[in-house]
VOTI-684841 format. One line per field, with one value per residue (C-alpha): residue number from 1; chain; x, y, z. Coordinates in steps of 0.2 Angstrom, whole numbers, plus 5000, padded with zeros to 4 digits. Layout:
<pts>
i <- (NUM,...)
ch <- (A,...)
u <- (X,...)
v <- (Y,...)
w <- (Z,...)
</pts>
This chain:
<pts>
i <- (1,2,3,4,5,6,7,8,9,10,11,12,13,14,15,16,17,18,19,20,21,22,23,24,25,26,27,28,29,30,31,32,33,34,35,36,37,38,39,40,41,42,43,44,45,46,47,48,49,50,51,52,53,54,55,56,57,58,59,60,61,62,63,64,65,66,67,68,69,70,71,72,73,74,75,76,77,78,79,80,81,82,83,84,85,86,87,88,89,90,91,92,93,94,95,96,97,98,99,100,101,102,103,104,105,106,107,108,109,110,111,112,113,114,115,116,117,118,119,120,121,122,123,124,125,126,127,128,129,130,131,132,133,134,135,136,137,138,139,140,141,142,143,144,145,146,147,148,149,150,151,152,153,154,155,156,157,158,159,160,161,162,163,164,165,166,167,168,169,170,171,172,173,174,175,176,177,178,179,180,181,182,183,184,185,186,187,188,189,190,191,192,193,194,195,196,197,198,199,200,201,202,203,204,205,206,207,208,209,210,211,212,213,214,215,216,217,218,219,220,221,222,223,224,225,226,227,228,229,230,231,232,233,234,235,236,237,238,239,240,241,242,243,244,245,246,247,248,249,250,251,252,253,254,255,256,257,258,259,260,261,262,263,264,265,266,267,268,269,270,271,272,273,274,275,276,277,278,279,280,281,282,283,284,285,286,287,288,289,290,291,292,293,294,295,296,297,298,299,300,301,302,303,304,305,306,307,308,309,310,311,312,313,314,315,316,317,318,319,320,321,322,323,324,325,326,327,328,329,330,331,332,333,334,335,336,337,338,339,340,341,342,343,344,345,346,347,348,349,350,351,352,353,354,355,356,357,358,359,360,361,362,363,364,365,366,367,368,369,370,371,372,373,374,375,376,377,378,379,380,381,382,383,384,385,386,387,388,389,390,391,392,393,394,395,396,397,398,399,400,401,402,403,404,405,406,407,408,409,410,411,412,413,414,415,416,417,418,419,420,421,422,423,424,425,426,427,428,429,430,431,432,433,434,435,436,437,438,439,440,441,442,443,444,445,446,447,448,449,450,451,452,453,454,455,456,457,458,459,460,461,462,463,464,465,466,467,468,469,470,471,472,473,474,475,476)
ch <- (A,A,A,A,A,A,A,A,A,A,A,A,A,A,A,A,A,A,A,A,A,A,A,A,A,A,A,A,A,A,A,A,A,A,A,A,A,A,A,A,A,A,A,A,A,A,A,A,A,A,A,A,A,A,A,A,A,A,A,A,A,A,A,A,A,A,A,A,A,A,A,A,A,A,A,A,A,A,A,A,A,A,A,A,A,A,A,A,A,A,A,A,A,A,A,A,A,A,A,A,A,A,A,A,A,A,A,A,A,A,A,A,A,A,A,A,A,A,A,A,A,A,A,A,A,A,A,A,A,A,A,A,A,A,A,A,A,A,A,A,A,A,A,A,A,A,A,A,A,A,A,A,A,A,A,A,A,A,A,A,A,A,A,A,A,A,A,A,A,A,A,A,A,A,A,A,A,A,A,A,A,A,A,A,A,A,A,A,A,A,A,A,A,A,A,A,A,A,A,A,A,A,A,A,A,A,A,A,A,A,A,A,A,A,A,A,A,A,A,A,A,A,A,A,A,A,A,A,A,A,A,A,A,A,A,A,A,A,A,A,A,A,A,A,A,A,A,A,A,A,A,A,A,A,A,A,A,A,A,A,A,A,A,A,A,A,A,A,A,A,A,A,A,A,A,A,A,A,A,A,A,A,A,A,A,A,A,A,A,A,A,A,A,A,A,A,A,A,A,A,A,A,A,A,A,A,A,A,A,A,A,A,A,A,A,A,A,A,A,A,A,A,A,A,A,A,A,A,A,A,A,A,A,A,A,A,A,A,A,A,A,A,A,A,A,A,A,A,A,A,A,A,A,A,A,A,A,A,A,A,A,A,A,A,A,A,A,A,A,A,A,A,A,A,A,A,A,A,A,A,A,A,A,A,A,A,A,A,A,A,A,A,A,A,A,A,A,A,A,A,A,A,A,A,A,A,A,A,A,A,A,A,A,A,A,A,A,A,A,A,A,A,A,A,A,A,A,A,A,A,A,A,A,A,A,A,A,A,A,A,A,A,A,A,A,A,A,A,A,A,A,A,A,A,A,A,A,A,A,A,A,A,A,A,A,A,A,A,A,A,A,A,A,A,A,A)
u <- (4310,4319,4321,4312,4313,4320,4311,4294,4301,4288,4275,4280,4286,4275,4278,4286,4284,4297,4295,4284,4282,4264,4254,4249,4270,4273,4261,4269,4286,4295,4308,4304,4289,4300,4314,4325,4323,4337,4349,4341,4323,4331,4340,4323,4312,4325,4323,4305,4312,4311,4325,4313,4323,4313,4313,4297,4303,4317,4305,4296,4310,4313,4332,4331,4338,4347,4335,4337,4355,4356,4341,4352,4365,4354,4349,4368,4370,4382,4374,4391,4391,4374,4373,4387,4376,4362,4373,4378,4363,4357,4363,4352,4349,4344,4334,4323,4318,4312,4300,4297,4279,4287,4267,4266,4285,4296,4282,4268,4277,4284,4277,4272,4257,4248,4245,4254,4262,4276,4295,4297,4310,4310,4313,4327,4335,4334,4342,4358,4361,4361,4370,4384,4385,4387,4400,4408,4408,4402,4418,4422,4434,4440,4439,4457,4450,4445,4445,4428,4413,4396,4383,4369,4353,4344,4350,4335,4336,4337,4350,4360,4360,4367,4379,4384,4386,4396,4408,4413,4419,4430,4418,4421,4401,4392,4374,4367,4350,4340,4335,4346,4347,4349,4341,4325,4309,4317,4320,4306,4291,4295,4293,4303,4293,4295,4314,4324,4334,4351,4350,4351,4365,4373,4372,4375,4394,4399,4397,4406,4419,4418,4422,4406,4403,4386,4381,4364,4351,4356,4340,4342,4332,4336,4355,4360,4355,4355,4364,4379,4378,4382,4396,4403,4401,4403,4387,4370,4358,4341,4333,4323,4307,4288,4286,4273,4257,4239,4228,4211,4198,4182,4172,4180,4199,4206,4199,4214,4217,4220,4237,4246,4253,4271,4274,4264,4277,4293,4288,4285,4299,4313,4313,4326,4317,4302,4292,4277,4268,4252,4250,4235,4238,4220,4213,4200,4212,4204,4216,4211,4218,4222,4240,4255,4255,4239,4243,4259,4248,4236,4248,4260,4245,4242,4257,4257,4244,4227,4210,4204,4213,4201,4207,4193,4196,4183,4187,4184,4202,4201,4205,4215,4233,4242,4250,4240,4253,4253,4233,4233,4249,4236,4224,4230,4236,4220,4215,4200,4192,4178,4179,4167,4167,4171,4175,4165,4166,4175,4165,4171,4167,4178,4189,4194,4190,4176,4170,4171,4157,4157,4146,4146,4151,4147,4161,4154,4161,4180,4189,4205,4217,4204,4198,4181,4176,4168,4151,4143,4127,4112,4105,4120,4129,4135,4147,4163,4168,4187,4200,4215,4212,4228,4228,4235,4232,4248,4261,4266,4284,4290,4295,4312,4314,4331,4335,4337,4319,4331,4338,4322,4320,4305,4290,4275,4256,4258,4272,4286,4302,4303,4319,4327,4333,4348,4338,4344,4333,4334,4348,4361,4373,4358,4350,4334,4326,4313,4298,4305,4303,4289,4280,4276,4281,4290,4308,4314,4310,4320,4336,4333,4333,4347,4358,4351,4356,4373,4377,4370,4380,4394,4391,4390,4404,4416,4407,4413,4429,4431,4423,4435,4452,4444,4442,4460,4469,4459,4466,4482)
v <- (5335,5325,5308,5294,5286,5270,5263,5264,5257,5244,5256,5260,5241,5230,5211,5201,5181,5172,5169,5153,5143,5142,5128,5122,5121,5112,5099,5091,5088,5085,5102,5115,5126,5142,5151,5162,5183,5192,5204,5218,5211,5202,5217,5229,5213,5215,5234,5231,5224,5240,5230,5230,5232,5217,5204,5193,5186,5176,5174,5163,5153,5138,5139,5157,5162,5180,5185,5205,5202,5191,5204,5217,5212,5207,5224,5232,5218,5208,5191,5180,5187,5186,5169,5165,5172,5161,5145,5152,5147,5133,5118,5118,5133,5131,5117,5125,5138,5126,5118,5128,5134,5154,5159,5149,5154,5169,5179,5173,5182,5199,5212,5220,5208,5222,5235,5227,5210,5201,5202,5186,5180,5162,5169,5179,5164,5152,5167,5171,5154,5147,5162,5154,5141,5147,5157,5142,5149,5134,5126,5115,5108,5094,5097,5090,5072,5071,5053,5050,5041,5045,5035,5044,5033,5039,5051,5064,5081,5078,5065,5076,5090,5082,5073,5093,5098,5084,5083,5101,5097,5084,5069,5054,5053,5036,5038,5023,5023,5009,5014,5014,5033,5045,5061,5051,5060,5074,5062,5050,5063,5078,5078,5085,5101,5106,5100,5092,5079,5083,5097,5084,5076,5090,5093,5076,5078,5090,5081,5065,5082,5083,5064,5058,5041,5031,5015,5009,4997,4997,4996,4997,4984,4973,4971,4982,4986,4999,4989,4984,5004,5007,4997,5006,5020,5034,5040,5038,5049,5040,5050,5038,5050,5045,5035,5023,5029,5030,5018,5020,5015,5012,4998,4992,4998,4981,4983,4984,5000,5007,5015,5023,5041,5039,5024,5032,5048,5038,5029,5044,5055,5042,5026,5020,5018,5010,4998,4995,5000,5013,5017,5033,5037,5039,5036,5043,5046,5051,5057,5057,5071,5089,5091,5096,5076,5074,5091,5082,5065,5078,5087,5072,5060,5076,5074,5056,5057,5056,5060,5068,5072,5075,5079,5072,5082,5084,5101,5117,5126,5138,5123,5111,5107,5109,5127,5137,5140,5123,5121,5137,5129,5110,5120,5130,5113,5104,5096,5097,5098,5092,5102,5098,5079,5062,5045,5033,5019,5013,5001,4991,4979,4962,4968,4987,5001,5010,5022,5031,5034,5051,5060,5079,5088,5103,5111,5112,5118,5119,5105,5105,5113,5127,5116,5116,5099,5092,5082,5073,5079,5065,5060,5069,5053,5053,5043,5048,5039,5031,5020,5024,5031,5038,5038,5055,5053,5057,5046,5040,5036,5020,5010,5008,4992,4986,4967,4969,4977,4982,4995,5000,5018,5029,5032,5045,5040,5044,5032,5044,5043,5055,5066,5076,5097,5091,5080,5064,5048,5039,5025,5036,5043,5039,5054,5056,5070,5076,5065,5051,5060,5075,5068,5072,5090,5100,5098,5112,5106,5089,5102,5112,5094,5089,5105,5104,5085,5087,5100,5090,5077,5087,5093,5074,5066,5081,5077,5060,5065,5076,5064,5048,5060,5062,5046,5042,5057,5050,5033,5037)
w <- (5248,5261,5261,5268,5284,5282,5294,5285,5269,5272,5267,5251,5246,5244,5251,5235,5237,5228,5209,5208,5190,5184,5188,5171,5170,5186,5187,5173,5184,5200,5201,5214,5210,5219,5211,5218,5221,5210,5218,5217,5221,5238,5243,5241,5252,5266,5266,5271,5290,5301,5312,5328,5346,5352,5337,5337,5321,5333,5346,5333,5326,5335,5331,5338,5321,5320,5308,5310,5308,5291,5285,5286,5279,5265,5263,5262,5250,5259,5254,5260,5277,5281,5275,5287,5301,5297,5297,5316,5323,5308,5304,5286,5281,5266,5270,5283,5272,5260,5271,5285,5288,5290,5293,5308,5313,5310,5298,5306,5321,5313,5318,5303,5302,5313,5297,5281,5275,5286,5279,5268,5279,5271,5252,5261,5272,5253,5244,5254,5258,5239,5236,5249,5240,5223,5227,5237,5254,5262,5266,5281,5290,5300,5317,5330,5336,5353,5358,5360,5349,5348,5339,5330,5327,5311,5297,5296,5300,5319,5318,5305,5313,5330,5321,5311,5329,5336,5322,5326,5343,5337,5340,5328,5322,5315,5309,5307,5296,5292,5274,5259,5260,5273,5274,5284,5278,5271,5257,5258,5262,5256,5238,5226,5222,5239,5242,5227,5233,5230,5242,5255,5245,5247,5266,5269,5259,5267,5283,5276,5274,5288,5294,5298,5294,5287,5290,5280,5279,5297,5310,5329,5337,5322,5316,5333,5350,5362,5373,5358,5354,5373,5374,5357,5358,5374,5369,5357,5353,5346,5332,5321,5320,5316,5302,5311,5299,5309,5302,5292,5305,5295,5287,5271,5277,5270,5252,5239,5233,5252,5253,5268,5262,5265,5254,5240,5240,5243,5228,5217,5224,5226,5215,5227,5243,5232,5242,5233,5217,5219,5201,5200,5183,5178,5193,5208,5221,5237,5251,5269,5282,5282,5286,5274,5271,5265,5253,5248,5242,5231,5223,5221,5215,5201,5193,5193,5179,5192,5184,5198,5217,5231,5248,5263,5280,5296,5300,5290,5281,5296,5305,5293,5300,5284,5279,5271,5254,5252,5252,5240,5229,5228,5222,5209,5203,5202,5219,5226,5245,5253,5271,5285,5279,5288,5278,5285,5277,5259,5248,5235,5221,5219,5233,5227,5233,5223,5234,5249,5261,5270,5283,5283,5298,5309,5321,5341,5354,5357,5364,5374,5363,5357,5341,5336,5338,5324,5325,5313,5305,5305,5287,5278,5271,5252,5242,5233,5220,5221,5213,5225,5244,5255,5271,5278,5297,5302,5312,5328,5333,5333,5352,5355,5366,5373,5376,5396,5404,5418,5405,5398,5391,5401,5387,5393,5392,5373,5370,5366,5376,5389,5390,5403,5398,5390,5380,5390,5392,5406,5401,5405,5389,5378,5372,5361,5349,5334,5334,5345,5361,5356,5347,5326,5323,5310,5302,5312,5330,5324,5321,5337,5346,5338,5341,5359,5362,5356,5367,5382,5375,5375,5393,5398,5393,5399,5415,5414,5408,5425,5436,5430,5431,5451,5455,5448,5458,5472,5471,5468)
</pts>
C-alpha cells in the first residue's frame, strides 16, 4: 500500500487544541489555563497545514505573519528556526498568541474551515516561541548609535513594539508611561489566566538589552508636553491607548457598588497598579457588555471568591463581541448569561446597588455595520439581584491636547487623531498608533501600528537628514 499524500494529512488528524487545565482546578488561581503541546503532539498539528500556494492564514494576520513557513518548519521539527521566522515579522510572538482572537484572524481565515477544523496556528506560534526561549535563542544585541532620539509615549504593546523596531535601527528610545509599570493593558486588562505577567517582564528586559530606556509615573499633558517632547527629541510617537471607560447610562448609575471594569482587573491581577478596593468575595456581581472585557470581569470576579457572576449583554452570542473560546472557557468556570437583555436601570437600598433592572430584547433589522439591532420588547422588564455591577462598555481613547492651539493635533468626528500612511499626525515628527488614532481594537493592530510608525519614522527623519545636508551644500 502506498503512502499517504501529505497534503491530506488533515483528514486523518484530527485538530488538537492546546492542553487546557480543568475548570474546577483553575478557578481557584490566577496561572494560565493553557499549557503547551509536546514535541511530538506540535509536530503532528503542524502536519495538518496543506501549505496553500495562496496563504489566507497571512491574509488574516494583521502582522502578515509567515505562517506557512514557521508551520513547516514546525513540522520537520526545526522548532528554533521557525521561531526565528515568526520573530521576523513579530515583535511578540509569544504574546500575540496568547491573546489573539486566531478564529477571527489566521484560523478563522485557513482554509481548511471549508470541510474540516482550521490548523491551530496560535498553539503552534506559543509552542515554537517558548521553545526559543528555553533553549536561549532569544538573544539580542545593541545596535551602532545613530545620533538621533525618539520618544515613545506609552509602554503597551504599541508603543513597545515601535520602540523594538526603532532600537534596531540604532535609535536612542525613551518610553515614557504614566503608570508604575509598563506593558499598558497588557498588564493591567489582561488577566493572568490569559497572560501571566512576567511574560511582559520578559519582553520588556530584553528591550532594556537592547538600550531602551523607561521613564514612569510619567504622563503627557501632565509632567511633559508634546511641545517639551518636540524640542527633545527628533521624533514622538503617541501611543497611550483607550483606557477612557464608557459610562453606565441608566437611572441609579451613582449607587455604591458601581465599578468601571478596568479598575476591578488591575486590582485583581496586579496589586501594584491597585487603585481602589472592589471586594466580591461572596457577592452578586453582575457584569454589563459582551466583549472579551466583560468575559475577563466574569471569570476574574469567579475566582475572587463571587457567589454568583452574571454577564448582562443586548445582543444574542451570535452577535456578542467577545471571542467565542473565552465565552466557552467563562462558562465552564461558572458564569452565567442573560443574552437578549438590557440593564435599565440599578436600584439600591441605603445607597448600594441591590438590583438591576433589565428589559428583554429582540434583534431587528440590520444596522450599518450588518448588526441586528436590538429593540426592546414592551412589558418584559425583571430584576436581577446584585451586590457589585461592572461596567464593561468598552473604552474610548483619551485626547491629547498641546499648550499652543496653533500646534493642535487633527482628531476625526469620533475624537481619534487622524494619521497619515506612514502613521504621522499632523504636527510634523509626531506620529500616533493602536487605539489612539483607530480607535479600540485588538493587541495585534497596536503592534502592526507600532512596527508601521516606526518605519515611517524612519523614513522621516532620513528625509530630514537629506534635506538639512541640501540646504548646507547649497549654502556653501
Amino acid at each position: 500500500m502506498g503512502k499517504s499524500n501529505p497534503k491530506y494529512s488533515w483528514r486523518d488528524i484530527l485538530r488538537q487544541n492546546a492542553p487546557k487545565r480543568p475548570a474546577h482546578e483553575r478557578v481557584s488561581d490566577f496561572a494560565e489555563i493553557y499549557s503547551l503541546h509536546d514535541e511530538a503532539a506540535i509536530r503532528e498539528q503542524a502536519n495538518r497545514c496543506i501549505q496553500c500556494p495562496e496563504p489566507l492564514c497571512v491574509t488574516g494576520c494583521p502582522l502578515s505573519n509567515r505562517i506557512p513557513e514557521w508551520i513547516r518548519l514546525t513540522a520537520e521539527g526545526k522548532f528554533l528556526e521557525a521561531a526565528e521566522i515568526s520573530r521576523s515579522t513579530s515583535n511578540m510572538p509569544e504574546i500575540c498568541s496568547r491573546v489573539c482572537p486566531q478564529e477571527r484572524l489566521c484560523e478563522g481565515a485557513c482554509i481548511l474551515n471549508a470541510c474540516s477544523d482550521p490548523i491551530t496556528i496560535g498553539a503552534i506560534e506559543k509552542f515554537i516561541n517558548e521553545y526559543a526561549f528555553a533553549h536561549g535563542d532569544v538573544t539580542v544585541a545593541r545596535a551602532q548609535p545613530n545620533g538621533l532620539s525618539v520618544a515613545v509615549i506609552g509602554a503597551g504593546p504599541g508603543g513597545l513594539a515601535c520602540a523594538d523596531e526603532l532600537a534596531k535601527l540604532g535609535y536612542a528610545v525613551t518610553v515614557f508611561e504614566s503608570q508604575s509599570l509598563p506593558g499598558g493593558l497588557l498588564m493591567s486588562g489582561i488577566p493572568a489566566f490569559k497572560l501571566e505577567k512576567n511574560l511582559v517582564d520578559r519582553r520588556v528586559a530584553l528591550l532594556r538589552e537592547m538600550g531602551v530606556t523607561f521613564r514612569f509615573k510619567t504622563a503627557v499633558g501632565r509632567h511633559i508636553s508634546i511641545e517639551q517632547l518636540r524640542e527633545q527629541f527628533e521624533a514622538v510617537f503617541l501611543s497611550m491607548g483607550a483606557q477612557k471607560p464608557k459610562p453606565l447610562d441608566s437611572p441609579g448609575a451613582d449607587l455604591s457598588g458601581i465599578f468601571d471594569a478596568l479598575p476591578f482587573l488591575a486590582e485583581k491581577n496586579v496589586p501594584e497598579l491597585q487603585r481602589c478596593s472592589i471586594p466580591v468575595e461572596g457577592k452578586r456581581v453582575v457584569v454589563l457588555g459582551g466583549g472579551d472585557t466583560a468575559m475577563d470581569c466574569l471569570r476574574t470576579a469567579v475566582r475572587s471568591g463571587a457567589m454568583e457572576a452574571v454577564c448582562i449583554y443586548r445582543r444574542d452570542l451570535a452577535n456578542m463581541p467577545g471571542s467565542k473560546k473565552e465565552y466557552l472557557n467563562a462558562l465552564e468556570e461558572g458564569a452565567r448569561f442573560l443574552f437578549l437583555t438590557v440593564p435599565v436601570a440599578v436600584t439600591g437600598e441605603n445607597g448600594f446597588v441591590t438590583e438591576v433592572r433589565c428589559a428583554r430584547m429582540e434583534l431587528g433589522e440590520p444596522d450599518a455595520g450588518g448588526r441586528r439591532k436590538p429593540r426592546q420588547v414592551p412589558g418584559s422588564e425583571f430584576s436581577i439581584r446584585a451586590d457589585v455591577v461592572l461596567v464593561a462598555y468598552g473604552f474610548d481613547a483619551f485626547s491629547v491636547t498641546t499648550r499652543n492651539s496653533a500646534t493642535e493635533i487633527a482628531v476625526n468626528e469620533w475624537g481619534t487623531i487622524v494619521v497619515d500612511d506612514n502613521q504621522m499626525t499632523s504636527l510634523a515628527g509626531v506620529f500616533a498608533g493602536g487605539d489612539l488614532s483607530r480607535g479600540p481594537s485588538l493587541v495585534v493592530h497596536a503592534v502592526r501600528d507600532g512596527r508601521k510608525a516606526a518605519s515611517g519614522i524612519h523614513t522621516y527623519l532620513r528625509g530630514q537628514e537629506k534635506r538639512h545636508a541640501l540646504l548646507d551644500a547649497c549654502a556653501t
